[in-house]
N, CA, C and O atoms as a GROMACS GRO file, in nm:
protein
  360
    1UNK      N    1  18.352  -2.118  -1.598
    1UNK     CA    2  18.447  -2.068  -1.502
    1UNK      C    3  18.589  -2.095  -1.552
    1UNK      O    4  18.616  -2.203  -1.605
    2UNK      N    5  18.673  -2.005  -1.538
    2UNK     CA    6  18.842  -2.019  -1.615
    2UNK      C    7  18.889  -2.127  -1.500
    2UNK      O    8  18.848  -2.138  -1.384
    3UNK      N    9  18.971  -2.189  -1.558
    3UNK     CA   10  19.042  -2.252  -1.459
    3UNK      C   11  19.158  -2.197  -1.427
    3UNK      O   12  19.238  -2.161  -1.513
    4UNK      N   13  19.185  -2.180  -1.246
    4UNK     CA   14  19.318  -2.109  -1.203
    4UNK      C   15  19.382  -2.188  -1.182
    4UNK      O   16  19.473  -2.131  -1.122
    5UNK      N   17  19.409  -2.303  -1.187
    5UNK     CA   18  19.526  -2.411  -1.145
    5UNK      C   19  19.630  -2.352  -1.305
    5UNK      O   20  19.603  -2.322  -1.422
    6UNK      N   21  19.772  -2.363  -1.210
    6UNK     CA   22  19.837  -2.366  -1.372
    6UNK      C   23  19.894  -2.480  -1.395
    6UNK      O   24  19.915  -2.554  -1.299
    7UNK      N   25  19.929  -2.516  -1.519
    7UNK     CA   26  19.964  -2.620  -1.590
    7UNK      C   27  20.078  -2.662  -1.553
    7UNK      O   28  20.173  -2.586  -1.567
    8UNK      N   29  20.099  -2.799  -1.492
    8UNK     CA   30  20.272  -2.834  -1.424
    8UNK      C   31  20.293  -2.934  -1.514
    8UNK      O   32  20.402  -2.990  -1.501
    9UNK      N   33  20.208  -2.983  -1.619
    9UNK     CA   34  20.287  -3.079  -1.720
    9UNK      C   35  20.223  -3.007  -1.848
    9UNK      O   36  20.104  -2.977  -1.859
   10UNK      N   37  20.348  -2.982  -1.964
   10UNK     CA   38  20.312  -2.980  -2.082
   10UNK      C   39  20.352  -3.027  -2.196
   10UNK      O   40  20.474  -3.013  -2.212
   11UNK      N   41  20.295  -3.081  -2.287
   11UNK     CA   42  20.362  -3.134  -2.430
   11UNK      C   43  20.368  -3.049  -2.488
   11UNK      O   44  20.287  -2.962  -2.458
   12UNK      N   45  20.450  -3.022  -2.590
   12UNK     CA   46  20.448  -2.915  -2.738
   12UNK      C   47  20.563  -2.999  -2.852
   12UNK      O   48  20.685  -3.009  -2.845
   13UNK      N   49  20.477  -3.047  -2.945
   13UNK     CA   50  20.467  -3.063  -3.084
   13UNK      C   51  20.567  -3.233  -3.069
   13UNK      O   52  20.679  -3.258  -3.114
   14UNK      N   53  20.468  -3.328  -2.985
   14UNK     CA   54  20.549  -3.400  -2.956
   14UNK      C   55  20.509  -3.500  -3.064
   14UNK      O   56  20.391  -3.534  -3.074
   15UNK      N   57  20.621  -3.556  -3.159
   15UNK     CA   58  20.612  -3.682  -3.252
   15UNK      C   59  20.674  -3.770  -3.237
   15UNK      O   60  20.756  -3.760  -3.145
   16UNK      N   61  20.670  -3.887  -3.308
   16UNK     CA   62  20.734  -4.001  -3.232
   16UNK      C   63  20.742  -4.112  -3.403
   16UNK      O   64  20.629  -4.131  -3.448
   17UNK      N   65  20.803  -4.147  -3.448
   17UNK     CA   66  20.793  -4.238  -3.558
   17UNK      C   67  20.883  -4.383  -3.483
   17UNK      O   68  20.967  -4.392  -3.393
   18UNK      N   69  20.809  -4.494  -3.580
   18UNK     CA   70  20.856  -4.647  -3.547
   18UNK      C   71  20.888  -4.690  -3.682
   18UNK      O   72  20.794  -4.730  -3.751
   19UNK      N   73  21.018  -4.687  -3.736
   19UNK     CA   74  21.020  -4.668  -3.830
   19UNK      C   75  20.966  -4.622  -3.971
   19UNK      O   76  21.055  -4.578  -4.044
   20UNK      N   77  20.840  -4.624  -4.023
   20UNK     CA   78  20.787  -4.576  -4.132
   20UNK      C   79  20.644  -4.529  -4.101
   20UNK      O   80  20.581  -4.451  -4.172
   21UNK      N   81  20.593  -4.593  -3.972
   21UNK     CA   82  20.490  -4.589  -3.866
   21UNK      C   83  20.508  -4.442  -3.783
   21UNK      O   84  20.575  -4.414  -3.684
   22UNK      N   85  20.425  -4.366  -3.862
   22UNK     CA   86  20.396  -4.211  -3.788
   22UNK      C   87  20.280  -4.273  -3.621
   22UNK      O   88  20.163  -4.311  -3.633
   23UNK      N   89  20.333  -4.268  -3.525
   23UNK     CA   90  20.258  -4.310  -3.404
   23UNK      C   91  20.167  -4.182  -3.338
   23UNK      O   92  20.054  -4.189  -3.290
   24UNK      N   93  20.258  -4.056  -3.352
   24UNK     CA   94  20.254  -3.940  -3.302
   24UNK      C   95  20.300  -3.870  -3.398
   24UNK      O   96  20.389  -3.893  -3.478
   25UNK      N   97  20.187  -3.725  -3.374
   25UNK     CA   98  20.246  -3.627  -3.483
   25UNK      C   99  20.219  -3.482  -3.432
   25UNK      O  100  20.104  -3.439  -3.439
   26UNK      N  101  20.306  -3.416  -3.390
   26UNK     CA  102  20.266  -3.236  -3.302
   26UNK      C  103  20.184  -3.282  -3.230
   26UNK      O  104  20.074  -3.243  -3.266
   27UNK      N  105  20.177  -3.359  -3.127
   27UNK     CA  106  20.083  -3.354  -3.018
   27UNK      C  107  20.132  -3.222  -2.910
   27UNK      O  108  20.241  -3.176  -2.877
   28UNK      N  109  19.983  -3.188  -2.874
   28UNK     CA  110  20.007  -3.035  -2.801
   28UNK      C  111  19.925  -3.089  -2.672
   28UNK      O  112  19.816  -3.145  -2.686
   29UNK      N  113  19.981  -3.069  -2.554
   29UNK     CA  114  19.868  -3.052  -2.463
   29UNK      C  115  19.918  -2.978  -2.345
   29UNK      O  116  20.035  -2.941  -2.332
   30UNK      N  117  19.810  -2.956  -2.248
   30UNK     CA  118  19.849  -2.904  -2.067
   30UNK      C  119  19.756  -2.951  -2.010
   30UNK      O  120  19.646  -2.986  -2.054
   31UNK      N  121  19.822  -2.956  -1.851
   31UNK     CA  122  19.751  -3.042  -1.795
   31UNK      C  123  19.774  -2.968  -1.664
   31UNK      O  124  19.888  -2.962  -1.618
   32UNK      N  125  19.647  -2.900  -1.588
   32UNK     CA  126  19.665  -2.848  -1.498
   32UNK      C  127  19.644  -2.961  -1.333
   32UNK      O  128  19.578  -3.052  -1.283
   33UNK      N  129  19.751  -2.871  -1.311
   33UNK     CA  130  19.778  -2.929  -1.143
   33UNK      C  131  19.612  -2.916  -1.064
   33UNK      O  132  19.533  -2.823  -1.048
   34UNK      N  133  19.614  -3.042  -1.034
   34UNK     CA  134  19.474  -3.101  -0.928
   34UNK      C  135  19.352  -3.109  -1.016
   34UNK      O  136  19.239  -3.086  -0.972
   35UNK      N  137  19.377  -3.142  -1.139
   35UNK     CA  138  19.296  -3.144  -1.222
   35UNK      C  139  19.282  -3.331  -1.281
   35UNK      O  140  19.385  -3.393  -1.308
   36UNK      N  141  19.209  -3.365  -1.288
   36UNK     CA  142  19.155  -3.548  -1.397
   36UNK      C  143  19.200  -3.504  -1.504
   36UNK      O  144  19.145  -3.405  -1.552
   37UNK      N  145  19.294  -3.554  -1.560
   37UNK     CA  146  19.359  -3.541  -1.711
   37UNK      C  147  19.328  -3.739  -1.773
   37UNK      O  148  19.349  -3.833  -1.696
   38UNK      N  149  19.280  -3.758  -1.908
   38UNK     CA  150  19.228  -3.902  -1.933
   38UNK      C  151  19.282  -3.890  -2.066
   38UNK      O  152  19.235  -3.815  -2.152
   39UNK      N  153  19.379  -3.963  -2.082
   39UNK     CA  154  19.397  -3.994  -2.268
   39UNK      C  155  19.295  -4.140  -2.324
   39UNK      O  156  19.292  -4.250  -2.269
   40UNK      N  157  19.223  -4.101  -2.439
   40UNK     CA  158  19.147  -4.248  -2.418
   40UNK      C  159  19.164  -4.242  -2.607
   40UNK      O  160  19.182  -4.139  -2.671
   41UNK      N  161  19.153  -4.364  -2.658
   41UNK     CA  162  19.150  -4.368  -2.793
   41UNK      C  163  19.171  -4.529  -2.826
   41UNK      O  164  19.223  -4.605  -2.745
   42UNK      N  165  19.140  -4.555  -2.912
   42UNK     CA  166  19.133  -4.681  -2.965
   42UNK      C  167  19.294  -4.745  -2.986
   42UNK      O  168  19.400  -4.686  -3.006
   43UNK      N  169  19.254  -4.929  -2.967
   43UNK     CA  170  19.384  -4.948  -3.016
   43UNK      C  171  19.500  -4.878  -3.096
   43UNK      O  172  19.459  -4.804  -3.185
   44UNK      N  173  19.650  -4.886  -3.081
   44UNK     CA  174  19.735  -4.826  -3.193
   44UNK      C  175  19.692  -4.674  -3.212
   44UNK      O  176  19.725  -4.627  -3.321
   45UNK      N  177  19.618  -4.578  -3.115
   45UNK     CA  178  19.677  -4.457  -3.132
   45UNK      C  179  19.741  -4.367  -3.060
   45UNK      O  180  19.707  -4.249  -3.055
   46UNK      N  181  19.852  -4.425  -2.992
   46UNK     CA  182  19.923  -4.400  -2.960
   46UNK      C  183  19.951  -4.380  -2.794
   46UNK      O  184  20.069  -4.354  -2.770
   47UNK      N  185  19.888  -4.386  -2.712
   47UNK     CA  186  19.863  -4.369  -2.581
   47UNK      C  187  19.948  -4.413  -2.491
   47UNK      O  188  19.993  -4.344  -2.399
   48UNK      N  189  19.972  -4.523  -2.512
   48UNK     CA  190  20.112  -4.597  -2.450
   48UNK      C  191  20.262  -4.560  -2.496
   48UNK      O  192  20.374  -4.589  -2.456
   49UNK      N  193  20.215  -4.494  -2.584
   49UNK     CA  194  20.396  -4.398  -2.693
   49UNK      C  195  20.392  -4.278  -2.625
   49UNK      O  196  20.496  -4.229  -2.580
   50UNK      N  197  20.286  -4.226  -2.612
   50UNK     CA  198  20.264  -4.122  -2.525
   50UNK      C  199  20.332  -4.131  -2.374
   50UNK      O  200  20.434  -4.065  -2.352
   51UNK      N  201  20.292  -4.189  -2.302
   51UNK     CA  202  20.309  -4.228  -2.173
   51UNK      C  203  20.485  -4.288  -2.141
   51UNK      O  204  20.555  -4.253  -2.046
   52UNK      N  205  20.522  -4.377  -2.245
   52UNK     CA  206  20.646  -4.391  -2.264
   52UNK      C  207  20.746  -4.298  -2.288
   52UNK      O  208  20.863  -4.330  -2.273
   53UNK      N  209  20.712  -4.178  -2.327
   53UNK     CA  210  20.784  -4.070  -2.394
   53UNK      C  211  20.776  -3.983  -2.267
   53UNK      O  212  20.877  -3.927  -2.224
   54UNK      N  213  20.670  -3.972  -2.214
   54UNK     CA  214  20.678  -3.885  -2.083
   54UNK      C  215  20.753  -3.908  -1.943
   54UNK      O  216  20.784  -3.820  -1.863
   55UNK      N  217  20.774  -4.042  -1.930
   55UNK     CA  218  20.856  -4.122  -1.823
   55UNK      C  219  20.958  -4.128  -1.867
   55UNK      O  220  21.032  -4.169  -1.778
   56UNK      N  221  21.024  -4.109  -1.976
   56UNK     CA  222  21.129  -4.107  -2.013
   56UNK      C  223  21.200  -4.269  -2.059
   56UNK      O  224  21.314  -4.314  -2.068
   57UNK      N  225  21.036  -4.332  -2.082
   57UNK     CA  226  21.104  -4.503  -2.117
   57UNK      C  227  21.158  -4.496  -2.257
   57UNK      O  228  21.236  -4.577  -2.307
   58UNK      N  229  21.120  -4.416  -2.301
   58UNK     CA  230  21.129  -4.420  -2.475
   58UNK      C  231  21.182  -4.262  -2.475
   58UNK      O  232  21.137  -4.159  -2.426
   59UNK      N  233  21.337  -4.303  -2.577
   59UNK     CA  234  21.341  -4.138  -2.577
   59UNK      C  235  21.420  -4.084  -2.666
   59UNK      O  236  21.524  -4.020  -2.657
   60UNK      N  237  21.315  -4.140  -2.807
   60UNK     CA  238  21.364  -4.090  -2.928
   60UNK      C  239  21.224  -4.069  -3.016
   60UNK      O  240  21.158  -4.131  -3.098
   61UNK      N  241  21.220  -3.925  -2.938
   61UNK     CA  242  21.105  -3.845  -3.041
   61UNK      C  243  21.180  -3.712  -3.080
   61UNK      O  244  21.300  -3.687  -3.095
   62UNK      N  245  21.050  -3.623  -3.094
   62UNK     CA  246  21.103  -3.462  -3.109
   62UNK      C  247  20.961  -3.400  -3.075
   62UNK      O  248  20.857  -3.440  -3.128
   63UNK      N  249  20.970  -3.290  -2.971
   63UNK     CA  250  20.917  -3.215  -2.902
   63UNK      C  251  20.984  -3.196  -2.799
   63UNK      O  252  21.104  -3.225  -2.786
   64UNK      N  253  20.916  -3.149  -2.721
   64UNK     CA  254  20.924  -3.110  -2.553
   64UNK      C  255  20.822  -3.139  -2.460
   64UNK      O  256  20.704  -3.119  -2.489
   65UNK      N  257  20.852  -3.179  -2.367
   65UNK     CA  258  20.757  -3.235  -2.227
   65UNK      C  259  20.823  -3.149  -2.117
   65UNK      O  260  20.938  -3.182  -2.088
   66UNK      N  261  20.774  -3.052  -2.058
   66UNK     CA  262  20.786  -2.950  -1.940
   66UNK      C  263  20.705  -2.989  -1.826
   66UNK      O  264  20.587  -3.012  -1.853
   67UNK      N  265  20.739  -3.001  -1.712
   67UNK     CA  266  20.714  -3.044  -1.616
   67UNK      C  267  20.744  -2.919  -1.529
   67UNK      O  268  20.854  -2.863  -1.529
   68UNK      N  269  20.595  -2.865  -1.426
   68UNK     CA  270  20.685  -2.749  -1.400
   68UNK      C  271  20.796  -2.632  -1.408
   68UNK      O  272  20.881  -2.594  -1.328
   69UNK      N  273  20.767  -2.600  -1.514
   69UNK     CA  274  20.862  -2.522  -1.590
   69UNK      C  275  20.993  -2.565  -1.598
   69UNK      O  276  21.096  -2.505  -1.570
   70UNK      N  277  20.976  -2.673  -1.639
   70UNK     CA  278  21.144  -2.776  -1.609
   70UNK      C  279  21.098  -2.878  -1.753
   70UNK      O  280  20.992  -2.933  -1.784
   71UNK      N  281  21.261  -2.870  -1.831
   71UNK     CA  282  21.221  -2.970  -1.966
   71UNK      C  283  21.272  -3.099  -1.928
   71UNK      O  284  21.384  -3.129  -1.885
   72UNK      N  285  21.159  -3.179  -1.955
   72UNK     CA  286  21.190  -3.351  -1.865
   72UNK      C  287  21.349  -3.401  -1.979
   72UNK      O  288  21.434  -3.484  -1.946
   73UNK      N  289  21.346  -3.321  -2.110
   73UNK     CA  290  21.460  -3.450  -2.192
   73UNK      C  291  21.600  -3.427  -2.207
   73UNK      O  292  21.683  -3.453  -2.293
   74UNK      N  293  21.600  -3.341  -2.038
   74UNK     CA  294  21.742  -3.352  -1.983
   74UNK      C  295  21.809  -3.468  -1.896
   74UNK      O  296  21.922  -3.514  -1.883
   75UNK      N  297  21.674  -3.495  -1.838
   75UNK     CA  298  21.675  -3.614  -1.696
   75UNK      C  299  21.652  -3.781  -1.774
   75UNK      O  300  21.589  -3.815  -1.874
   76UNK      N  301  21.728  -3.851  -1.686
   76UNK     CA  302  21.668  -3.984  -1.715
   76UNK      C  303  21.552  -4.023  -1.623
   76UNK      O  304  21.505  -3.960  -1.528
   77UNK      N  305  21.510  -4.164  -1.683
   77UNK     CA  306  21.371  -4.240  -1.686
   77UNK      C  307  21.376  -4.205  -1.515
   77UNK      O  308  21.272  -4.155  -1.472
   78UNK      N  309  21.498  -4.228  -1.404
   78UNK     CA  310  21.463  -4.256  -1.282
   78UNK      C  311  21.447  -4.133  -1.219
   78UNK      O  312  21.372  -4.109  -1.124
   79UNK      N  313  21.529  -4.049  -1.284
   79UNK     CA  314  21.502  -3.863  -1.260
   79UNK      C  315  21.354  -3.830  -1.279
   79UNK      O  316  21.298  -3.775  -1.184
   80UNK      N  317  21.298  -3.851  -1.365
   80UNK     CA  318  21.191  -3.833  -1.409
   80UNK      C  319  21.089  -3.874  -1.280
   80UNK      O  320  20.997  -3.804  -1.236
   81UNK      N  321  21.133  -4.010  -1.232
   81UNK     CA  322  21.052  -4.054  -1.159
   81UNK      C  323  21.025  -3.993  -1.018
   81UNK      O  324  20.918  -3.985  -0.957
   82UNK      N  325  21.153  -3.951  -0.982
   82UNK     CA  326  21.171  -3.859  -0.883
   82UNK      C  327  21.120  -3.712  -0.890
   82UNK      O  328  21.129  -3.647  -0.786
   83UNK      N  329  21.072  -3.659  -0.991
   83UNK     CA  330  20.981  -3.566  -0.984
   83UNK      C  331  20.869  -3.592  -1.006
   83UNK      O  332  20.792  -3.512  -1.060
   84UNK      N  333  20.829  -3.735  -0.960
   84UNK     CA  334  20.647  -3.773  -0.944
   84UNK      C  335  20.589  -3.799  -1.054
   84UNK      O  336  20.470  -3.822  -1.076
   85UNK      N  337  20.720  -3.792  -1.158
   85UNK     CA  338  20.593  -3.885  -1.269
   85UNK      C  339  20.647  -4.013  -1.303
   85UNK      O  340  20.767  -4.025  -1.326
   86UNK      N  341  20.544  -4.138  -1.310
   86UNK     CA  342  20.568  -4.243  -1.340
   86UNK      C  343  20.450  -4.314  -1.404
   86UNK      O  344  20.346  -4.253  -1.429
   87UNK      N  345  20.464  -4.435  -1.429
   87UNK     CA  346  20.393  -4.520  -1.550
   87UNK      C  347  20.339  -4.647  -1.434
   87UNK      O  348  20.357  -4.646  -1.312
   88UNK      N  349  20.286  -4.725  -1.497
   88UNK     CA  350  20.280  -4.851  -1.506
   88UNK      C  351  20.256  -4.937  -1.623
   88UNK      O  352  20.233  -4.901  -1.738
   89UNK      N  353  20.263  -5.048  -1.579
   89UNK     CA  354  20.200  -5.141  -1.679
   89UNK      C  355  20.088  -5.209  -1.692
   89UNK      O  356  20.059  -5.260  -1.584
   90UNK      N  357  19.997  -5.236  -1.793
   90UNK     CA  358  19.876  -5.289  -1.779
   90UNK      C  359  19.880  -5.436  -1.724
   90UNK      O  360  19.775  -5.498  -1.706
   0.00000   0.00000   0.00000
């Protein structure tokens, strides 16, 4: 069955380096509204760089993160938050 929800968060070609440490590299994704979205992967690949980059805690990569047809890496970390996306900590 297609899925009709459309996508209110998206990544495109998002990388992220820590100095010589490639963390992220063109990560692509969407993530449709009312949908279980799960990043899972082993230590050190990247998941928490991920998540940091999308809240706007960290915000020196290159890509784009669209949020409802809106590009999040105009807004700061608390802007961000105010359009319902946020983090925690483990």
């Amino acid at each position: 069955m297609a899925n009709t929800h459309p996508h209110i968060l998206k990544g495109r070609s998002i990388s992220k380096n820590y100095g010589g440490l490639q963390a992220l590299l063109n990560v692509d994704f969407e993530v449709a509204g009312g949908m279980i979205f799960a990043i899972i992967g082993p230590n050190g690949a990247g998941k928490t760089t991920l998540f940091n980059l999308i809240s706007g805690f960290d915000r020196d990569y290159s890509g784009e993160f669209i949020f409802e047809d809106v590009s999040l890496g105009q807004f700061p970390p608390h802007d961000i938050t105010l359009r319902g996306i946020a983090r925690t900590f483990q």
